[in-house]
C-alpha positions in Angstrom: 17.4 11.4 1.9 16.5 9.6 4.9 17.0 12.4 7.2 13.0 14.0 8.3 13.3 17.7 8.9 9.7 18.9 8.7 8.7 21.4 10.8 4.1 20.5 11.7 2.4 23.9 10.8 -1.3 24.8 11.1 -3.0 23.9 7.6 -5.4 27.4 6.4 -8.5 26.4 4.2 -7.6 28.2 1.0 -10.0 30.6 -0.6 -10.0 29.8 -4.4 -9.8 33.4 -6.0 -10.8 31.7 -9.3 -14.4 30.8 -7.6 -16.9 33.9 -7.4 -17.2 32.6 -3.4 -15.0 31.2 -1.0 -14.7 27.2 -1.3 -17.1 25.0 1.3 -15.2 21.8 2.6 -17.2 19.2 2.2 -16.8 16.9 4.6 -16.9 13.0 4.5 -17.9 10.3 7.3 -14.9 8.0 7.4 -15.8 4.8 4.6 -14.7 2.0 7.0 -15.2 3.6 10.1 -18.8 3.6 12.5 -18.9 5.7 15.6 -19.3 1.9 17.0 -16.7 0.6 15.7 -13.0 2.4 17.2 -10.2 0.9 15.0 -7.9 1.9 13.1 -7.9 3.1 9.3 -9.4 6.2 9.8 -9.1 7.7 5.9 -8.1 11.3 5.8 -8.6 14.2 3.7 -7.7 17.4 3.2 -9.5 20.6 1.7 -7.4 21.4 -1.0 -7.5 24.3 -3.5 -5.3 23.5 -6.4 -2.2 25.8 -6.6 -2.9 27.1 -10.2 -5.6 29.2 -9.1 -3.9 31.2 -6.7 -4.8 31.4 -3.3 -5.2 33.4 0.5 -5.1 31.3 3.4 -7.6 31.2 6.0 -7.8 29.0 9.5 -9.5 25.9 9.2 -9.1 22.0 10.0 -9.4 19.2 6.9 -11.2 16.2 6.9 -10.2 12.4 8.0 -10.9 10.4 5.0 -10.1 8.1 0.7 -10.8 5.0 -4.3 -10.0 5.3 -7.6 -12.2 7.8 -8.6 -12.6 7.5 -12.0 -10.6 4.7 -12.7 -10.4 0.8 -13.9 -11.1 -2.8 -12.3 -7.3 -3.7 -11.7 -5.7 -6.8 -12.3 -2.2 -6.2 -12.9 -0.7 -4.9 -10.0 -0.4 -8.3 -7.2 1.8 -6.1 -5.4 -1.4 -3.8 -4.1 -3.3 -5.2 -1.3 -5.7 -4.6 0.7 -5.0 -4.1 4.4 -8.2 -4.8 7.0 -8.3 -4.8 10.5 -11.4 -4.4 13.0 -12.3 -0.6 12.1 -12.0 -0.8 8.6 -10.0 -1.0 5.1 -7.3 0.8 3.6 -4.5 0.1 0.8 -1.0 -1.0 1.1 1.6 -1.9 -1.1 4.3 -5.3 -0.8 7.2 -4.3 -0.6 9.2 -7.3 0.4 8.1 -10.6 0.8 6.7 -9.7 4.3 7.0 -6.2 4.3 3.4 -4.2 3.2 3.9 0.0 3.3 0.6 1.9 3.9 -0.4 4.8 5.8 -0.2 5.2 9.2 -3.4 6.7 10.2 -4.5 3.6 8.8 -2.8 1.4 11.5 -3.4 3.6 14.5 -6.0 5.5 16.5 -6.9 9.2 15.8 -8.1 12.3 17.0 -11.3 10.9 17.2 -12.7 13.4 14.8 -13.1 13.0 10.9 -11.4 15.9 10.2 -7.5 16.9 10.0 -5.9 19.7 11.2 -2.0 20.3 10.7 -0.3 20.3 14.0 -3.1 18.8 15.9 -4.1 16.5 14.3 -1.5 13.5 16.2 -1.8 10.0 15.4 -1.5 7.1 18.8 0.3 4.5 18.8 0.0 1.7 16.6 -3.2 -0.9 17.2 -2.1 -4.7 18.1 -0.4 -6.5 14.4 -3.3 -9.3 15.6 -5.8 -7.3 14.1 -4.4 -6.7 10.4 -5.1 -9.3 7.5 -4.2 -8.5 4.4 -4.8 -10.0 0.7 -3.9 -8.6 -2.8 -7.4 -10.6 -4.4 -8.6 -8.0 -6.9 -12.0 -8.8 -5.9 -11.9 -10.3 -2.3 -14.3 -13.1 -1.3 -14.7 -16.2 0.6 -12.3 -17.5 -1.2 -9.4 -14.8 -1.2 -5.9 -15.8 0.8 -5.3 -13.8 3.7 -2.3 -12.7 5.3 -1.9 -11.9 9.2 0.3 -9.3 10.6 3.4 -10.4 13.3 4.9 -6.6 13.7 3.8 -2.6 13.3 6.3 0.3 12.9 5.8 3.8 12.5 8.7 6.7 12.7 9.7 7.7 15.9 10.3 11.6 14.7 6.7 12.5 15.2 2.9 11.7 15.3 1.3 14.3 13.6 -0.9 13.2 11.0 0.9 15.4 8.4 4.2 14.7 7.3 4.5 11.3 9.5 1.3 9.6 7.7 3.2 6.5 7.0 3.7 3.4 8.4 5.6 -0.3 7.7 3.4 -4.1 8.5 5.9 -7.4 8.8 3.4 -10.0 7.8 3.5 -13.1 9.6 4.7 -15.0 6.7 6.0 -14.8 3.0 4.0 -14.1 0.5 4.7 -16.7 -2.1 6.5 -15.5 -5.5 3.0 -17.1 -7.2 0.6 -14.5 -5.1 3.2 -11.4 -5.7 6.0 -10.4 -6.2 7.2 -7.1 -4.1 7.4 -3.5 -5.9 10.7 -1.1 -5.3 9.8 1.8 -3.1 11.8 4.5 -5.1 13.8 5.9 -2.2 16.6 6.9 -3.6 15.0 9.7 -6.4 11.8 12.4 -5.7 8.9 13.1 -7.8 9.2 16.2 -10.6 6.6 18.2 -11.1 4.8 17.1 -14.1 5.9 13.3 -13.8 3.5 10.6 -14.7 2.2 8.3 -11.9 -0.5 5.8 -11.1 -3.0 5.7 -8.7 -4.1 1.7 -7.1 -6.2 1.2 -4.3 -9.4 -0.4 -3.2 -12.4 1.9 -1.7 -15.6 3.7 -2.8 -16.2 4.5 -6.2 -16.6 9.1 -7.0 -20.6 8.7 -5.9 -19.5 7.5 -2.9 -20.3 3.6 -2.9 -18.0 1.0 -1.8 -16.8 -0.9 -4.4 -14.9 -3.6 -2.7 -12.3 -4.0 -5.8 -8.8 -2.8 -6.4 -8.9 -0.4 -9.1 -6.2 1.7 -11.1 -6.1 5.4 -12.6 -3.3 6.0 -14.4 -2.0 8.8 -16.4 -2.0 11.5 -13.3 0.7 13.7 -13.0 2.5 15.2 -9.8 1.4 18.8 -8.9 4.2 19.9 -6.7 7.8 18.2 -5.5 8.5 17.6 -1.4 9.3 21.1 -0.1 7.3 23.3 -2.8 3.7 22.6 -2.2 3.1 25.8 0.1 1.0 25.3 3.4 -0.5 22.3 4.3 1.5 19.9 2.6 5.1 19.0 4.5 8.3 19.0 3.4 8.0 15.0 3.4 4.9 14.8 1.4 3.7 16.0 -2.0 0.6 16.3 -4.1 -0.9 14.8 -6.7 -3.4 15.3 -9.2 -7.0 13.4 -8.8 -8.8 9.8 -8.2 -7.8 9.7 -4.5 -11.3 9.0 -2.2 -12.2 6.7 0.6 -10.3 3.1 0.9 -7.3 4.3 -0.9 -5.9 5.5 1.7 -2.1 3.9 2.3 -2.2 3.1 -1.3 0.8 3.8 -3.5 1.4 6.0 -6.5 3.6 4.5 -8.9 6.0 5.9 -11.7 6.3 4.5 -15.0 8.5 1.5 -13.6 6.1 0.5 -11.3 8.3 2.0 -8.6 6.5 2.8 -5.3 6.8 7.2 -5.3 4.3 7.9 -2.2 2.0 6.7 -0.3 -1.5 8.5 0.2 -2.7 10.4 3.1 -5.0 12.8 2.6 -6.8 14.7 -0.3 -9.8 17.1 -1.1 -13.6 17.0 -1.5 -15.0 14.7 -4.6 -11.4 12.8 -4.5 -9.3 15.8 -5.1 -6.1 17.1 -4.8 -4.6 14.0 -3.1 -1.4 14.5 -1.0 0.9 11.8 -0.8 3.8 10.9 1.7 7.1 10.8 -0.2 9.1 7.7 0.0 12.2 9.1 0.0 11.8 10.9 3.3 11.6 8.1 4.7 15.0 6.4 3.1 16.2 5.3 7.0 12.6 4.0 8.4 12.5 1.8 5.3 15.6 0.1 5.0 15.8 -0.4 8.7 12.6 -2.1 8.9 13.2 -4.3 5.2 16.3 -5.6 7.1 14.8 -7.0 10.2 11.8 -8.1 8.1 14.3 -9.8 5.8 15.8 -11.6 8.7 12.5 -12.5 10.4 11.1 -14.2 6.9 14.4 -15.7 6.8 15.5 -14.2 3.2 18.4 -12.2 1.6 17.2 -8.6 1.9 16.2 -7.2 -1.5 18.6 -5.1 -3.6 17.4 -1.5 -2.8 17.9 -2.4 0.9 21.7 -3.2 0.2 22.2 -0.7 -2.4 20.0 2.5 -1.1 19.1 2.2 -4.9 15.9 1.6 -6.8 17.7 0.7 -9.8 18.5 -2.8 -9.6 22.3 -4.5 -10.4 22.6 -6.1 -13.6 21.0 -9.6 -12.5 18.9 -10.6 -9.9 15.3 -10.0 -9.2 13.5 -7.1 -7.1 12.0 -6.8 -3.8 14.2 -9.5 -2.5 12.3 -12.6 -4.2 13.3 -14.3 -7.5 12.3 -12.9 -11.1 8.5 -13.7 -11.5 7.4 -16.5 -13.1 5.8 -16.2 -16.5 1.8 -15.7 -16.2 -0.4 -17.9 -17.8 -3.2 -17.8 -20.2 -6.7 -18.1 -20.1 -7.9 -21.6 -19.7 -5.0 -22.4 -18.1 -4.6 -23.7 -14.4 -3.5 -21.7 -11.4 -3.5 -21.3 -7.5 -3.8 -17.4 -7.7 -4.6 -14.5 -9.7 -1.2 -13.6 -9.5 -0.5 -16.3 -11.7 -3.1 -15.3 -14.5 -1.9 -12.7 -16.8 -3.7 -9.1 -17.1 -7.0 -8.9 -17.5 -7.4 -12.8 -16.0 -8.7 -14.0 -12.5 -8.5 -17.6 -10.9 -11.8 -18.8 -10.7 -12.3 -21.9 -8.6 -11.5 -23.4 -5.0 -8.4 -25.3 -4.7 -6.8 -25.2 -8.4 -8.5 -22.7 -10.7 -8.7 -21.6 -13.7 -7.5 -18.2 -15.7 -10.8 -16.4 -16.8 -11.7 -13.5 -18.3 -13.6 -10.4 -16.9 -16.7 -8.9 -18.8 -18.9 -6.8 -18.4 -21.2 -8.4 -21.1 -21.4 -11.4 -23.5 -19.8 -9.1 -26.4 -16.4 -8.9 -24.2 -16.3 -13.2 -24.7 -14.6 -15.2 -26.5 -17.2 -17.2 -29.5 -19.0 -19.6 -27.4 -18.5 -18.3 -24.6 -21.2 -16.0 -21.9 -20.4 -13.3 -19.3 -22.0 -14.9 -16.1 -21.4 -13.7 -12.4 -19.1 -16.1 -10.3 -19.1 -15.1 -6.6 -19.6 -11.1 -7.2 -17.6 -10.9 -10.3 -18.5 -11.4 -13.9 -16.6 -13.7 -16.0 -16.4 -15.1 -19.4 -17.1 -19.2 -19.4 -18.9 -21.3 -21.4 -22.5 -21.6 -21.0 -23.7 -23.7 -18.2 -20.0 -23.7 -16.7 -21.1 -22.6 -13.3 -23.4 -25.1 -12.4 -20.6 -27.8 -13.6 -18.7 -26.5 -10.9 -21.4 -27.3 -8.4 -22.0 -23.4 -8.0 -19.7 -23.0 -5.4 -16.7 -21.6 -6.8 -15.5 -17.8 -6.6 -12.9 -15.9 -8.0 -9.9 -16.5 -5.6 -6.4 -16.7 -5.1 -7.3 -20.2 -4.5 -5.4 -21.6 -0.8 -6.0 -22.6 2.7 -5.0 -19.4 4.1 -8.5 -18.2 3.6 -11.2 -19.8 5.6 -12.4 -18.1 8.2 -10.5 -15.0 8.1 -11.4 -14.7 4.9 -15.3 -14.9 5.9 -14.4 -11.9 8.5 -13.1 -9.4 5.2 -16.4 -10.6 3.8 -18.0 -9.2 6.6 -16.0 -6.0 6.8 -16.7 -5.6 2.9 -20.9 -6.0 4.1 -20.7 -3.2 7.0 -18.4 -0.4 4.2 -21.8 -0.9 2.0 -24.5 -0.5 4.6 -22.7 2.3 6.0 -21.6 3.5 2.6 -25.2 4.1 1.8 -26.1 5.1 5.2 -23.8 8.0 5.2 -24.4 9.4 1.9 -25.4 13.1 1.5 
């Protein structure tokens, strides 16, 4: 563990012998990139056969490309955010109270091409931390707080897009226990084949439209273990079952403890066969970078950092914060969503309050109407909105939003045009 011995191969298209004709890649414009726009997050994917039907390689390059296909609105996991810079979005998870892990094609320039081919396929070096805000708003609007970036890392063993896809951001500040608290990258344990993991990101929805919203699939299971996946998947990466498409990329998959497993890279047409970077690869990068991020945000670095351990000791809390606060109910007052409990958002500018999502009236409480709020449908009683002057929105209500805030909106506006402008 820690140690990176992969040796960068040439990845083959595979020929699916249980298809009466050889497979077609389909091939995706990057979601949050234009040809105007060079920046970074270029989303990748790769054309991936699944391994149960047997296959024959033959020479061919993958795609640059990946949301939840498939899956839920998400509300539960504070710890996902999402990561924006001037070329587009991705996903990345907080892993200390400064510390955000993602992907590192999603921090630094490319090819230039959309597609990925193994061996070729090297990644630049990283773009300026000045251009990376980040915010874990389920829904991000006006009113969402954003986080700059101070610092980008990436391993120094390679650039290749496969098996070095990952990639560390030191946050300019702390993100208060109240937004998040940090998830445990499992670094000490691999994935099993068969083991149960979710997916979280924010990115297009399986037709192809950007959703803006942080959504969750869980259930999937892991196809292959690091080492065992054949060609065109490293010894530091692994793959996983489904839901993985545009704007997840850098997102985490998650065991059953909520422990950070991998992070995604790449994956197959109609959000296939996603492969993931392996945590535990990448024990030394980690841990090295937690500890200087610990001692720029002025904290005790978190347990696993000390310990090389995802298991915590006996008492104290994870990711190198305090134990989370208890989340409150609906109805109740809060500065964040964070501080809502599942299911909840806090609606309102300055102190909010914990509301319901709905999709209609039925999902309400008695007296109570499902009425959009700033792009997001909520339960409140009837007439609340205009009570409220109208201008509130679901937020993680703080002064770290203005402006750059207004920029993600922005961002969020050219993923849809081009979105729809790109579909086949």
């Amino acid at each position: 563990m820690g140690r990176v011995s992969s040796s960068t191969t040439r990845a083959s298209r595979v020929k699916s012998r249980c298809e009466p004709r050889a497979m077609q890649p389909h091939f995706f414009r990057p979601r949050l990139r234009s040809q105007a726009l060079a920046g970074a997050a270029v989303l990748l994917a790769a054309a991936l056969s699944l391994a149960a039907c047997g296959s024959e390689p033959a020479e061919t390059r993958v795609r640059a490309q990946h949301p939840i296909a498939g899956g839920t609105l998400d509300l539960s996991h504070h710890n996902v955010f999402l990561l924006a810079s001037h070329g587009g979005l991705c996903t990345a998870t907080l892993i200390a109270p400064n510390l955000l892990l993602t992907a590192r094609h999603c921090v630094s320039p490319g090819t230039g091409d959309d597609h990925v081919l193994c061996g070729d396929s090297v990644l630049g070096e990283p773009f300026p931390a000045a251009q990376f805000k980040a915010t874990n708003d389920p829904q991000p609007n006006k009113g969402s707080i954003v986080f700059g970036a101070t610092e980008v890392r990436v391993p120094g063993e390679g650039g290749d897009t496969c098996g070095y896809d990952i990639a560390l951001v030191i946050l300019s500040e702390n993100v208060p226990t109240s937004v998040s608290t940090p998830a445990v990258p499992r670094i000490d344990r691999d994935v099993t084949p068969g083991e149960q993991y979710t997916a979280v990101g924010y990115g297009v929805n399986a037709d192809g439209n950007a959703s803006g919203r942080r959504m969750q699939l869980s259930g999937l299971s892991i196809a292959c273990q690091p080492g065992s996946c054949g060609e065109g998947v490293e010894s530091t990466e692994f793959r996983g079952e489904t839901g993985i498409c545009s704007g997840d990329s850098g997102g985490p998959a998650l065991d059953a403890e909520g422990k950070v497993v991998g992070v995604v890279s790449r994956g197959g047409p109609d959000c296939s066969t996603p492969v993931y970077g392996t945590v535990t690869a990448w024990q030394d990068f980690i841990v090295q970078t937690a500890t200087d991020a610990a001692r720029i945000g002025g904290y005790d670095a978190p347990f696993w950092v000390t310990t090389r351990e995802s298991d915590p000791p006996s008492q104290g809390g994870a990711g190198g914060a305090p134990e989370e606060a208890p989340r409150v109910g609906e109805g109740a007052t809060c500065r964040s969503s964070g501080e809502c409990q599942d299911g909840l958002v806090c609606f309102g500018s300055g102190t909010g309050v914990c509301r319901a999502t709905c999709a209609s009236t039925a999902d309400c409480s008695s007296g109570q109407v499902c009425e959009d709020a700033g792009g997001a449908s909520l339960c409140a009683a009837p007439g609340a909105g205009e009570e409220d002057g109208g201008g509130c929105s679901v937020s993680a209500a703080s002064s770290h939003g203005g402006s750059l805030a207004a920029v993600l909106l922005g961002w969020f506006a050219l993923v849809r045009r081009r979105s729809r402008r790109f579909r086949r």
